[in-house]
Every structure is written in C-alpha cells, then in structure tokens.
HTML snippet that shows the backbone in 3Dmol.js (N, CA, C, O; Angstrom):
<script src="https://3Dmol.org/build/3Dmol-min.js"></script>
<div id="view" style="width:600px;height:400px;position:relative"></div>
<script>
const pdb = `
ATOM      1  N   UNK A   1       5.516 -19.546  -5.621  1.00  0.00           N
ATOM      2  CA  UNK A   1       6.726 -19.098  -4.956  1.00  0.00           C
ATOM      3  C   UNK A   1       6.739 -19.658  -3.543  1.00  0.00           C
ATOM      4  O   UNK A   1       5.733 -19.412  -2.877  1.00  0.00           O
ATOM      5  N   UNK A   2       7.725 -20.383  -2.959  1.00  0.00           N
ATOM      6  CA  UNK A   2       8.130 -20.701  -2.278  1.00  0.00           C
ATOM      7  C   UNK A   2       8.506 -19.818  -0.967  1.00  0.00           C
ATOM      8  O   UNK A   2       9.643 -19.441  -1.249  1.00  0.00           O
ATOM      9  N   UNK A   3       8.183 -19.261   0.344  1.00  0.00           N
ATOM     10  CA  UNK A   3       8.303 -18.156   1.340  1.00  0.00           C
ATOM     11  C   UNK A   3       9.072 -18.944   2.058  1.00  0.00           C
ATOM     12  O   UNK A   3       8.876 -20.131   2.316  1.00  0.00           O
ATOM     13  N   UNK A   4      10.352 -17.968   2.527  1.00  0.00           N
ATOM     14  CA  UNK A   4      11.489 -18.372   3.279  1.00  0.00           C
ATOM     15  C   UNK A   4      11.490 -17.627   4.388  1.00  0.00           C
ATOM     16  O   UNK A   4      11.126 -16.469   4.187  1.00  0.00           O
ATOM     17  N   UNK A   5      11.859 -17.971   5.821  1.00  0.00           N
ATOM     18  CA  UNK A   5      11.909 -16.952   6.790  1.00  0.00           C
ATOM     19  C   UNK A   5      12.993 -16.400   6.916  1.00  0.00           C
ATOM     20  O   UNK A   5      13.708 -17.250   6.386  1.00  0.00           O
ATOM     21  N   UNK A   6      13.905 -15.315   7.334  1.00  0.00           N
ATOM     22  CA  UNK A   6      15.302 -15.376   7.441  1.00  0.00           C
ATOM     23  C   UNK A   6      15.163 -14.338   8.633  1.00  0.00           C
ATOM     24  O   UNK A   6      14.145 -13.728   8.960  1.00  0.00           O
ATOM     25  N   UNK A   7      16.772 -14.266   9.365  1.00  0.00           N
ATOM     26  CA  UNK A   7      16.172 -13.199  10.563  1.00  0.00           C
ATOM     27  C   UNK A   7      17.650 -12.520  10.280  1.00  0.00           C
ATOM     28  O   UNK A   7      18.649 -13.236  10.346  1.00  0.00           O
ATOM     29  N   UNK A   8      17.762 -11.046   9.947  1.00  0.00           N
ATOM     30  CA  UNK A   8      19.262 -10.453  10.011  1.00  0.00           C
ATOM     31  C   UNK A   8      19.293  -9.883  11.426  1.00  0.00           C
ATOM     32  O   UNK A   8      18.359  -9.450  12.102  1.00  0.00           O
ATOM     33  N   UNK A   9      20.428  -9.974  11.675  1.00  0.00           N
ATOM     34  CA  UNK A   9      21.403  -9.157  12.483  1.00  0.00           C
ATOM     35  C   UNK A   9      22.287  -7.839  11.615  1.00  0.00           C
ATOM     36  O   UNK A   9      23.286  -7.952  10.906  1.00  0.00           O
ATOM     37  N   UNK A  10      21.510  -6.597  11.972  1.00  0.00           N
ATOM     38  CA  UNK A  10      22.069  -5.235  11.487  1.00  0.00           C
ATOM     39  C   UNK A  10      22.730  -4.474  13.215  1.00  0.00           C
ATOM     40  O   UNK A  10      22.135  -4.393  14.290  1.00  0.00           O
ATOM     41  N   UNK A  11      23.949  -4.093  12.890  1.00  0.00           N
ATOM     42  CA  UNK A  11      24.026  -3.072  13.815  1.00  0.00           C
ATOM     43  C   UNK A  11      23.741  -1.835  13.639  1.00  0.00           C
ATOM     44  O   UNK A  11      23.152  -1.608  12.583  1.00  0.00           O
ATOM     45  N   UNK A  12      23.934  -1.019  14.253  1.00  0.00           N
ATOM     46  CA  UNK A  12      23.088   0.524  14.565  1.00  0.00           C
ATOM     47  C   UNK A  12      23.458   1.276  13.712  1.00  0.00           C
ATOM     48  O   UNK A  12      22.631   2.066  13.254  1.00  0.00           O
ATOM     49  N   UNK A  13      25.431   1.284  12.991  1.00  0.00           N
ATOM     50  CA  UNK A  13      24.939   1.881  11.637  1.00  0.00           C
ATOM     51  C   UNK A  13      24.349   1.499  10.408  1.00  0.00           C
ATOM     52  O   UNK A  13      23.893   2.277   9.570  1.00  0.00           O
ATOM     53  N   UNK A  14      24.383   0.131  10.334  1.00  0.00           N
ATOM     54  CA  UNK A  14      23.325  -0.402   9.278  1.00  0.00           C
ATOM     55  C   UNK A  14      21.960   0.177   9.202  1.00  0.00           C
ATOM     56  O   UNK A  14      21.414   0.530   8.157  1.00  0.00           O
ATOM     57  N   UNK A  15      21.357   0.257  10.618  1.00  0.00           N
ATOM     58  CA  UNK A  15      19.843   0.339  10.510  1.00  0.00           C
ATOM     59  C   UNK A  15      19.723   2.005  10.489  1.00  0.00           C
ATOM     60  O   UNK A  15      18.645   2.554  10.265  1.00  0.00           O
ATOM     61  N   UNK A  16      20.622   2.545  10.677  1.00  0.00           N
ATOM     62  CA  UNK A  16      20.790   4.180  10.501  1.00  0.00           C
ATOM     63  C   UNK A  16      20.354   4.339   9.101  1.00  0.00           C
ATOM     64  O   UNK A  16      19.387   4.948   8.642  1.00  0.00           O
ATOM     65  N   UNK A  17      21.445   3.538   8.423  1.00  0.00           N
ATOM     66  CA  UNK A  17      21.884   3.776   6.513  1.00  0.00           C
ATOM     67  C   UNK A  17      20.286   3.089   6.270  1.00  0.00           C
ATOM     68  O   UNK A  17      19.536   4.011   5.952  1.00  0.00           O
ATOM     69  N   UNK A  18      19.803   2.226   6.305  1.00  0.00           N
ATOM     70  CA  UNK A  18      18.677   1.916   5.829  1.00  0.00           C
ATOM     71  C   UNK A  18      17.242   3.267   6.384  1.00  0.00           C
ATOM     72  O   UNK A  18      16.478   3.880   5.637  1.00  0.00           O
ATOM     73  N   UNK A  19      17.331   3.324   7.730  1.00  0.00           N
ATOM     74  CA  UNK A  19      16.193   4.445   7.910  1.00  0.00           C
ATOM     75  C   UNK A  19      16.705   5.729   7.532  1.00  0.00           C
ATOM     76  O   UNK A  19      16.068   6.736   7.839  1.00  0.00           O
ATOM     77  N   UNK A  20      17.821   5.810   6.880  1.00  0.00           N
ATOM     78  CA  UNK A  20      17.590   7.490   5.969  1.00  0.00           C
ATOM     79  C   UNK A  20      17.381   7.250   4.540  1.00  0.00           C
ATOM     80  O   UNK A  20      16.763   8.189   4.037  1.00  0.00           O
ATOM     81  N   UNK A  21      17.572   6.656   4.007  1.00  0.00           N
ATOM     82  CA  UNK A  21      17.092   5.858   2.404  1.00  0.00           C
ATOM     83  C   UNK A  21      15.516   5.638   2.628  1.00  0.00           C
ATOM     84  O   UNK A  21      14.762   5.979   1.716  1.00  0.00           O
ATOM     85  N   UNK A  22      14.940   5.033   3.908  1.00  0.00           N
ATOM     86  CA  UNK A  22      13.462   5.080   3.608  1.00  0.00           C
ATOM     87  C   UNK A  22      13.230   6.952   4.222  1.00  0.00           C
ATOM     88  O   UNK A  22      12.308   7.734   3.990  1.00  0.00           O
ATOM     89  N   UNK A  23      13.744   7.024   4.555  1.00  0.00           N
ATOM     90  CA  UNK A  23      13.399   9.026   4.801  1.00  0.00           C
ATOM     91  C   UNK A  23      13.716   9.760   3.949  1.00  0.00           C
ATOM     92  O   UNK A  23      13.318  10.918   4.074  1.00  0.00           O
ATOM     93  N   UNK A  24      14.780   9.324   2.405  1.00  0.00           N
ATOM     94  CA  UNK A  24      14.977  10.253   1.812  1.00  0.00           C
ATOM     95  C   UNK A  24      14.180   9.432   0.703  1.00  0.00           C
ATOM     96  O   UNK A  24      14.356   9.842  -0.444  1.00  0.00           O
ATOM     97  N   UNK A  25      13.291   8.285   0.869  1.00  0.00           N
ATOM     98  CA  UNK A  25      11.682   8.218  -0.260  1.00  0.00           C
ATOM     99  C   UNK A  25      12.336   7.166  -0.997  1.00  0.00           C
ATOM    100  O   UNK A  25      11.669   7.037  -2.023  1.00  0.00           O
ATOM    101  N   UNK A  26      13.173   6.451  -1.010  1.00  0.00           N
ATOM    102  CA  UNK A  26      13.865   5.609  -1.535  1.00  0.00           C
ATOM    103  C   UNK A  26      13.002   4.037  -1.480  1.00  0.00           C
ATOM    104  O   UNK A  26      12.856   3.177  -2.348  1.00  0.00           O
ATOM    105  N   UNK A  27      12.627   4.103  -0.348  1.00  0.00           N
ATOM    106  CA  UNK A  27      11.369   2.765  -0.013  1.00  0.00           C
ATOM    107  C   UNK A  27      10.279   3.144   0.977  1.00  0.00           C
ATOM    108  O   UNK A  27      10.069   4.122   1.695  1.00  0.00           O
ATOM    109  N   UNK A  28       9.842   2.317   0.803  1.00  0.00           N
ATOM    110  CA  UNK A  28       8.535   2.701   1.660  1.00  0.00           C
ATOM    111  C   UNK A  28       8.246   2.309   3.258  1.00  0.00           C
ATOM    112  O   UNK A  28       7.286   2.544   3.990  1.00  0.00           O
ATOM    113  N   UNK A  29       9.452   1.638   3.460  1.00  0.00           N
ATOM    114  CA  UNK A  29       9.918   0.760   4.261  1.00  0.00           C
ATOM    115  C   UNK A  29      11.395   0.120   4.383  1.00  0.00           C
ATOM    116  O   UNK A  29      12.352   0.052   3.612  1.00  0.00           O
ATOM    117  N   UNK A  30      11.141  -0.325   5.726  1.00  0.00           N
ATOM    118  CA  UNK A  30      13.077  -1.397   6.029  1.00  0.00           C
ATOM    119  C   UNK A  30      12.325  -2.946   5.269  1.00  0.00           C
ATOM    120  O   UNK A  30      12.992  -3.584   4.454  1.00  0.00           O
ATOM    121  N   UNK A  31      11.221  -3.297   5.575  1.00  0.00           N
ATOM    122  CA  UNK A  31      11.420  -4.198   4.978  1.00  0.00           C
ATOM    123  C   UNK A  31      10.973  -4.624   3.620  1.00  0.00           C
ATOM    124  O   UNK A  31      10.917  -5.779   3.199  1.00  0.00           O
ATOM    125  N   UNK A  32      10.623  -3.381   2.918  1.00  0.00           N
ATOM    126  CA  UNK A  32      10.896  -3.313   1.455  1.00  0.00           C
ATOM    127  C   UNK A  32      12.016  -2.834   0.888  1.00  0.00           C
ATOM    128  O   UNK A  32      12.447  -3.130  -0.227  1.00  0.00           O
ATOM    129  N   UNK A  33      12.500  -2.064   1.698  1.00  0.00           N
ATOM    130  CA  UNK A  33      13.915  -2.158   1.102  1.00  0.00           C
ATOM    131  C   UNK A  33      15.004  -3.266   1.036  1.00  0.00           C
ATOM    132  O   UNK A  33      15.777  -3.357   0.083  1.00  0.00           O
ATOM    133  N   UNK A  34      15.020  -4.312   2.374  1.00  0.00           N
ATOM    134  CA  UNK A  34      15.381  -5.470   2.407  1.00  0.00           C
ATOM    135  C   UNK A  34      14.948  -6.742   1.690  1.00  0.00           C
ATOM    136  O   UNK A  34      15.563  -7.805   1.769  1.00  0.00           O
ATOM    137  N   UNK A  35      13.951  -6.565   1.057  1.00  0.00           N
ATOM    138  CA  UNK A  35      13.614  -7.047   0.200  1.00  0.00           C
ATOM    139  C   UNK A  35      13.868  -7.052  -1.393  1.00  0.00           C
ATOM    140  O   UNK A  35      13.869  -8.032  -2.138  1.00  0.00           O
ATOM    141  N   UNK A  36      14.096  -5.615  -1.736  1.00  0.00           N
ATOM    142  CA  UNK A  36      14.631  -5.754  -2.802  1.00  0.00           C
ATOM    143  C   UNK A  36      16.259  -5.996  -3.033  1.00  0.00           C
ATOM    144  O   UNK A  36      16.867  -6.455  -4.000  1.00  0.00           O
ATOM    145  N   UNK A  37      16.747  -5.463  -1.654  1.00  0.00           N
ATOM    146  CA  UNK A  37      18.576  -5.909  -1.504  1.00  0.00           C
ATOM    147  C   UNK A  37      18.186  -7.531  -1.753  1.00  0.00           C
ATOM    148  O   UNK A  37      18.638  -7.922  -2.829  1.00  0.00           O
ATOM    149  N   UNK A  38      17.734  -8.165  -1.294  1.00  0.00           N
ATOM    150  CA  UNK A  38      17.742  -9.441  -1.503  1.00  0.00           C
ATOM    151  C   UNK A  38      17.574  -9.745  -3.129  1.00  0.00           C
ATOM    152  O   UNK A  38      18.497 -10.256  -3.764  1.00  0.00           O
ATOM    153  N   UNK A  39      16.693  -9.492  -3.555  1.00  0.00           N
ATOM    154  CA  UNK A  39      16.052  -9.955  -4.566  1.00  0.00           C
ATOM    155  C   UNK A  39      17.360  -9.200  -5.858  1.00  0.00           C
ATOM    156  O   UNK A  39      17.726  -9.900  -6.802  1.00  0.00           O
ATOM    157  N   UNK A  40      17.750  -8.163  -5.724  1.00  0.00           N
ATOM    158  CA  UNK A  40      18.870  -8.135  -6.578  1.00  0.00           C
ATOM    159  C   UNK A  40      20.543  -8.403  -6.437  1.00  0.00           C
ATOM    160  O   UNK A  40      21.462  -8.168  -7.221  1.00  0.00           O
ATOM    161  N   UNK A  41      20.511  -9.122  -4.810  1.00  0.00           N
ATOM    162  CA  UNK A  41      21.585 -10.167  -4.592  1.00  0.00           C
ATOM    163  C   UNK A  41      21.225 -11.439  -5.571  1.00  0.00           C
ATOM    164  O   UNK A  41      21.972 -11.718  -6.509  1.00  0.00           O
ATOM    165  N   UNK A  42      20.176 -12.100  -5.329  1.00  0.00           N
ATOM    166  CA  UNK A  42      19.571 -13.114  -5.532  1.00  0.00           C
ATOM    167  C   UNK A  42      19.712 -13.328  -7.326  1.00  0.00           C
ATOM    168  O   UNK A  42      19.951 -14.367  -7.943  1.00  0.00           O
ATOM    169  N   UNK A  43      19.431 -11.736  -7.930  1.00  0.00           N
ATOM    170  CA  UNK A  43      19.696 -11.937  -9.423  1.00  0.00           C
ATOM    171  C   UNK A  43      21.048 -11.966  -9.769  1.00  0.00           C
ATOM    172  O   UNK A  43      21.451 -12.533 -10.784  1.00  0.00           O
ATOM    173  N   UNK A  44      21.849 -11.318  -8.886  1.00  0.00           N
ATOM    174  CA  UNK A  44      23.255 -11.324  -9.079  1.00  0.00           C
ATOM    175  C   UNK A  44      24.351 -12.784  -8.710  1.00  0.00           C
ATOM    176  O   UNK A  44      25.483 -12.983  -9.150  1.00  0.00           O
ATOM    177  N   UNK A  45      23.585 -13.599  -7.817  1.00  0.00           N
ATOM    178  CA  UNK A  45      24.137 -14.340  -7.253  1.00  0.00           C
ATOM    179  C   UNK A  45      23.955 -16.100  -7.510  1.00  0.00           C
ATOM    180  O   UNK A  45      24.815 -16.958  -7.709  1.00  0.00           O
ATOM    181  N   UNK A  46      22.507 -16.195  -7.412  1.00  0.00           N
ATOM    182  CA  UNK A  46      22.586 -17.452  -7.419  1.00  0.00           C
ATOM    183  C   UNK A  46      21.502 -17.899  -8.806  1.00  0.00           C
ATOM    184  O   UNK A  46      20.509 -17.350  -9.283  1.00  0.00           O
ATOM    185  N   UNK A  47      22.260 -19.172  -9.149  1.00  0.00           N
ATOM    186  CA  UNK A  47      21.645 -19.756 -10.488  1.00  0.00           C
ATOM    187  C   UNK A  47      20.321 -19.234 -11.281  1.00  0.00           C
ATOM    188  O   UNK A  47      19.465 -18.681 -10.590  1.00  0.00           O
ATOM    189  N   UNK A  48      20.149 -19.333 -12.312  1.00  0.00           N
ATOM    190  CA  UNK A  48      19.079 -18.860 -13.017  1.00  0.00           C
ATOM    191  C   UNK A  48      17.565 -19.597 -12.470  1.00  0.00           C
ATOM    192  O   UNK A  48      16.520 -19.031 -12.149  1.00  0.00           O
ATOM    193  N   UNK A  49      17.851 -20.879 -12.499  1.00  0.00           N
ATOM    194  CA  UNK A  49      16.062 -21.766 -11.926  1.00  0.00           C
ATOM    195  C   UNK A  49      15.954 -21.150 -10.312  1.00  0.00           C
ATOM    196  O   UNK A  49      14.857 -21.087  -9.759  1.00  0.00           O
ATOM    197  N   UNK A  50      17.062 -20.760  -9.712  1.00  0.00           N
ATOM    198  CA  UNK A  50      17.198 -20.633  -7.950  1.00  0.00           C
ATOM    199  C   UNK A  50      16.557 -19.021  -8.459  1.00  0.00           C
ATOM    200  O   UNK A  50      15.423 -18.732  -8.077  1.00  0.00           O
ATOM    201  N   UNK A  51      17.437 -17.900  -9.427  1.00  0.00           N
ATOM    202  CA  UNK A  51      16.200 -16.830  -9.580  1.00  0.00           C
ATOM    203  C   UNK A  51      14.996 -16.378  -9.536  1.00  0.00           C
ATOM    204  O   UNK A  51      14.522 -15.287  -9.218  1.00  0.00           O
ATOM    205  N   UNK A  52      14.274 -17.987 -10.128  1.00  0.00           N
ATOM    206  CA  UNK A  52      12.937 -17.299 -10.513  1.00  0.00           C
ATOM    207  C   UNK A  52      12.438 -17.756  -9.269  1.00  0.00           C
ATOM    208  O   UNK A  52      11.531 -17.024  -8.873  1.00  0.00           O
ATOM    209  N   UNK A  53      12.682 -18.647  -8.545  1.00  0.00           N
ATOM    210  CA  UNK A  53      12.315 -19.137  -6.595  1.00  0.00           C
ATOM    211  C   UNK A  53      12.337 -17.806  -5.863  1.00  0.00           C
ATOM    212  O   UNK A  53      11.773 -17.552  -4.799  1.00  0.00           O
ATOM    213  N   UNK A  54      13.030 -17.055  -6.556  1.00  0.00           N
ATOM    214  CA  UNK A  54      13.631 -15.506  -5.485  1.00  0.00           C
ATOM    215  C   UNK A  54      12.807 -14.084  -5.412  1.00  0.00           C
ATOM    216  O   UNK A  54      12.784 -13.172  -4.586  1.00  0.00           O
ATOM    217  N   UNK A  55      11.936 -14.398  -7.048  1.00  0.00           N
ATOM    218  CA  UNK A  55      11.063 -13.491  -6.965  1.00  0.00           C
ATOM    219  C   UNK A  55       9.809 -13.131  -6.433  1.00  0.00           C
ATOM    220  O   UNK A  55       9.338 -12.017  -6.662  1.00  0.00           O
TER     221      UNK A  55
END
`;
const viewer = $3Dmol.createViewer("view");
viewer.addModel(pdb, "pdb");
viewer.setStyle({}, {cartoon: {color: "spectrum"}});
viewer.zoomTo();
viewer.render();
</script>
C-alpha cells in the first residue's frame, strides 16, 4: 500500500461533530475516524484497482 499525506481544513463545527462521535465511542479517535470517512468515500468513489490502493 502506497501512504499518501493529505492535510484537511475542518472548521469548528466540523471538529465539534467529529469530537462527539469519538465521545459517544464511535472511534477511538479524529484520526480514525477520518480515516475510515476516507476509506468509505474511497469505496464509494473512485475506480475499483484505485480501491484496493485505498485500503
């Protein structure tokens, strides 16, 4: 697998909505939770060979 860097820009209610999802046990983390938003954009979005690069 191939490691990509990426850097988001969230504003303050974004990072709100993400730190009550990891407070209500949903992830273990912001950046496991951002990680899996990705990874099931990634299944939803782009080509099947670009999929398996995503996992």
């Amino acid at each position: 697998m191939t490691e990509a860097r990426i850097r988001l820009r969230l504003n303050q209610q974004q990072l709100e909505l993400i730190d009550n999802s990891v407070k209500a046990g949903e992830s273990g983390g912001r950046e496991e939770l951002v990680l899996r938003a990705l990874r099931a954009f990634a299944a939803d979005h782009l080509p099947p060979t670009d999929r398996e690069k995503a996992r």
